[in-house]
N, C-alpha and C positions, 0 to 999 in steps of 0.2 A: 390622304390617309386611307387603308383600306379597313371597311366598316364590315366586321365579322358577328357582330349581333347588332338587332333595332328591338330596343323596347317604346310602346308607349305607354307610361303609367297610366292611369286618371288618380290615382291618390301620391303625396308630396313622401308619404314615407316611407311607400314603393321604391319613389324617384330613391332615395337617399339610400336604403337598402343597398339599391344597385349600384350607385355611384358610390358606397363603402367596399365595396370589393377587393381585396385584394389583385384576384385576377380573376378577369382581363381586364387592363385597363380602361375603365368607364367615364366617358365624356359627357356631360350633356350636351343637348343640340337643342340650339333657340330657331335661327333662323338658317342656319348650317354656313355662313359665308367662310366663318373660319375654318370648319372643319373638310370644306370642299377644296383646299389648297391640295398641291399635287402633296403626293409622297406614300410609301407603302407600309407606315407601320401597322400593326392591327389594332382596331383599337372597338369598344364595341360602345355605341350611344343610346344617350335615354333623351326620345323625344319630349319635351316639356311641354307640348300644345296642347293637350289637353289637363294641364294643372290650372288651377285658379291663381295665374301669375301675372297675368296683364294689366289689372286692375288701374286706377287712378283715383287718388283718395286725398281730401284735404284733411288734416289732421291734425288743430290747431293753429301754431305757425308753421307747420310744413307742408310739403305736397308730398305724397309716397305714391312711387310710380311703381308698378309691376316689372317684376324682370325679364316678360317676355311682352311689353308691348315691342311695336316697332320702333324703326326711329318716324316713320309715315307716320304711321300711329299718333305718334308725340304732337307732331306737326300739326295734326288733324285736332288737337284738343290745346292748339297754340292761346287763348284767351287765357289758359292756365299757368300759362311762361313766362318767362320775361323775354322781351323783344329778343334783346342778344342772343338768349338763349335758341331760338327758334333761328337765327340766323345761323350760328354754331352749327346747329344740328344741317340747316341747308350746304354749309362747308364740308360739313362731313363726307357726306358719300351722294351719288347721285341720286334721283327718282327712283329706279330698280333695285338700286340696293338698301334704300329706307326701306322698299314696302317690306323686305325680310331681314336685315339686320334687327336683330332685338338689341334694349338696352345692355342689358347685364351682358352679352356677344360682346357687342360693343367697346366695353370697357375691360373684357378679358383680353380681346385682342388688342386695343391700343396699343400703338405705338407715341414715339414723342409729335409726332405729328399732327394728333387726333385733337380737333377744335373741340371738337364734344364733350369731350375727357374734362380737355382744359377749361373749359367754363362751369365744367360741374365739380372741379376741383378749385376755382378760384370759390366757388358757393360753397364750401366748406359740406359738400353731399356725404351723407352718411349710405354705408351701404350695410344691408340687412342679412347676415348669412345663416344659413343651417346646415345642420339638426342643432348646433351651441345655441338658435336663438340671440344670436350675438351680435349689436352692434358697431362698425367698423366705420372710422374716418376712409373715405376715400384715399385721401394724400395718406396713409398707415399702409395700405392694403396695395398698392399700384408696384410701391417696389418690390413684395412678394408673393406676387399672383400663383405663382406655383405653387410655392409649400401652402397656401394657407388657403386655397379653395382647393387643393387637394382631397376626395372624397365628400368635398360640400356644395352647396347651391348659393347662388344667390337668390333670396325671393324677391328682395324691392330695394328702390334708394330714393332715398329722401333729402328734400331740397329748402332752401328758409322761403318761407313768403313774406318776410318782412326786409329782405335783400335785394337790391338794386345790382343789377349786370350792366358792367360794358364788355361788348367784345370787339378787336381790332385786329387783321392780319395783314400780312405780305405774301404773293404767290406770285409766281411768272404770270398764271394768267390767273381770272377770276375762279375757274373750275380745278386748278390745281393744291394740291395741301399745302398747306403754309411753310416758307420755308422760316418766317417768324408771326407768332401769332400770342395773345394779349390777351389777360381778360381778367378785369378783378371785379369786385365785387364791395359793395357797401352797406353797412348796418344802420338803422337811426342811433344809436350806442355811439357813430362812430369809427367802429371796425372797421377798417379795410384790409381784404386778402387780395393777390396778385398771384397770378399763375402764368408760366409760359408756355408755350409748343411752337414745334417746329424740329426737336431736335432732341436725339438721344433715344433710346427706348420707353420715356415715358414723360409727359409734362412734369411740370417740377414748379411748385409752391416757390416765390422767392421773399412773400412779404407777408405778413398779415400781424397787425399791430395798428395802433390809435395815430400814429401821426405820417401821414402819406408823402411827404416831402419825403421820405427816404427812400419810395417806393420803386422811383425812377432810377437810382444809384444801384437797389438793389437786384433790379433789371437785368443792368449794363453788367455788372459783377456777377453776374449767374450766367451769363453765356459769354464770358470772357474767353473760354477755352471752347469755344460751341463750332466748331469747325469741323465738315465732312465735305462729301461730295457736290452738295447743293449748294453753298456758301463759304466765304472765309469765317471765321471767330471777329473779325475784326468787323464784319457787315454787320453781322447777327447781333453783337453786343453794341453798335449804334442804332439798330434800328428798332431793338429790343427797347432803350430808353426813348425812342421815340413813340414807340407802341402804347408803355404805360404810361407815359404820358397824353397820350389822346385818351388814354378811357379813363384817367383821374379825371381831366376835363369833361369828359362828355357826362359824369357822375356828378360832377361839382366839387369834387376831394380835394383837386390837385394844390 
């Protein structure tokens, strides 16, 4: 993208001001990996490093993570995670691109591939946007990143601390993105939520409901048609129920 103005606020309603604009169109910039892709539109960004958006806060039963820590960052203060989740995040991207990848980055640019996404969408993550002050399901918001953080921010997203993660993949090698990947999530309630990746423009929610025997079916029947250049539909949907099924087990759900 070619970058025709750089703001950097230090106040949030600065940021907002700017990123309301009409024209030119206004990006925010976390840690820039998205916006450093080739291409020449113009486009103009508001640095977020100096807002108070990093933060890491327990808040009851949740954690609320800042939308410009890194994903390093996250790593760095893993005592606060769940296992899986700190594994997830090690899937994600390499050592150089945690230390500047931010979260909210992150999860704008997700693709269906993104481990990270998907285990913070199997934790049912709430994410927090402005200037509405408004909280948003993760799985609500991922299919219309566009229209609906259009002229907004994310400032945080919040995770349960009373939920248990497994996360599970397949890749050609251990460093490559998953071409199927697992991860659900358990309540003492009961709850269980499942989420996939590996495929499509965005992980995809297939189960969440009290009774996990169905969890494995609803797997296999979610990437029934999951077929591109990396796998058949017929791989992906056996290897899909074999995924949730490792992490109902590794949970104790199954």
């Amino acid at each position: 993208m070619k970058i025709i103005e750089y703001h950097r606020p230090t106040q949030i309603d600065e940021a907002l001001a700017l990123l309301g604009r009409d024209s030119p169109k206004t990006l925010p910039l976390g840690g820039g990996t998205w916006l450093n892709q080739p291409g020449m539109q113009p486009v103009a960004v508001v640095d977020l490093q100096a807002l108070p958006l990093n933060q890491l806060q327990r808040q009851g039963l949740h954690l609320r993570m800042g939308a410009t820590i890194t994903l390093q960052g996250l790593l760095e203060l893993a005592a606060e995670l769940p296992a899986d989740l700190t594994a997830a995040i090690h899937h994600e991207a390499s050592y150089n691109l945690r230390q500047v990848a931010t979260l909210a980055g992150t999860l704008i640019a997700a693709g269906g591939r993104s481990p990270f996404t998907t285990a913070l969408l199997a934790l049912d993550a709430n994410v927090h946007i402005l200037p509405e002050d408004q909280d948003l399901s993760l799985g609500d918001l991922l299919p219309f990143r566009s229209e609906r953080l259009l002229g907004r921010l994310i400032s945080r997203v919040a995770i349960p601390l009373n939920a248990r993660l497994a996360y599970e993949y397949v890749a050609r090698t251990p460093a490559d993105q998953p071409i199927v990947c697992a991860a659900a999530a358990v309540w003492p309630s009961g709850r269980v939520r499942l989420a996939l990746g590996g495929y499509g423009s965005s992980p995809r929610l297939v189960f969440d409901g009290s009774e996990p025997a169905g969890a494995e079916v609803a797997a296999q029947s979610a990437y029934s048609q999951a077929e591109d250049e990396w796998a058949s539909a017929s791989y992906r949907q056996e290897i899909a129920g074999v995924l949730a099924k490792r992490c109902l087990e590794k949970l104790g759900a199954a």
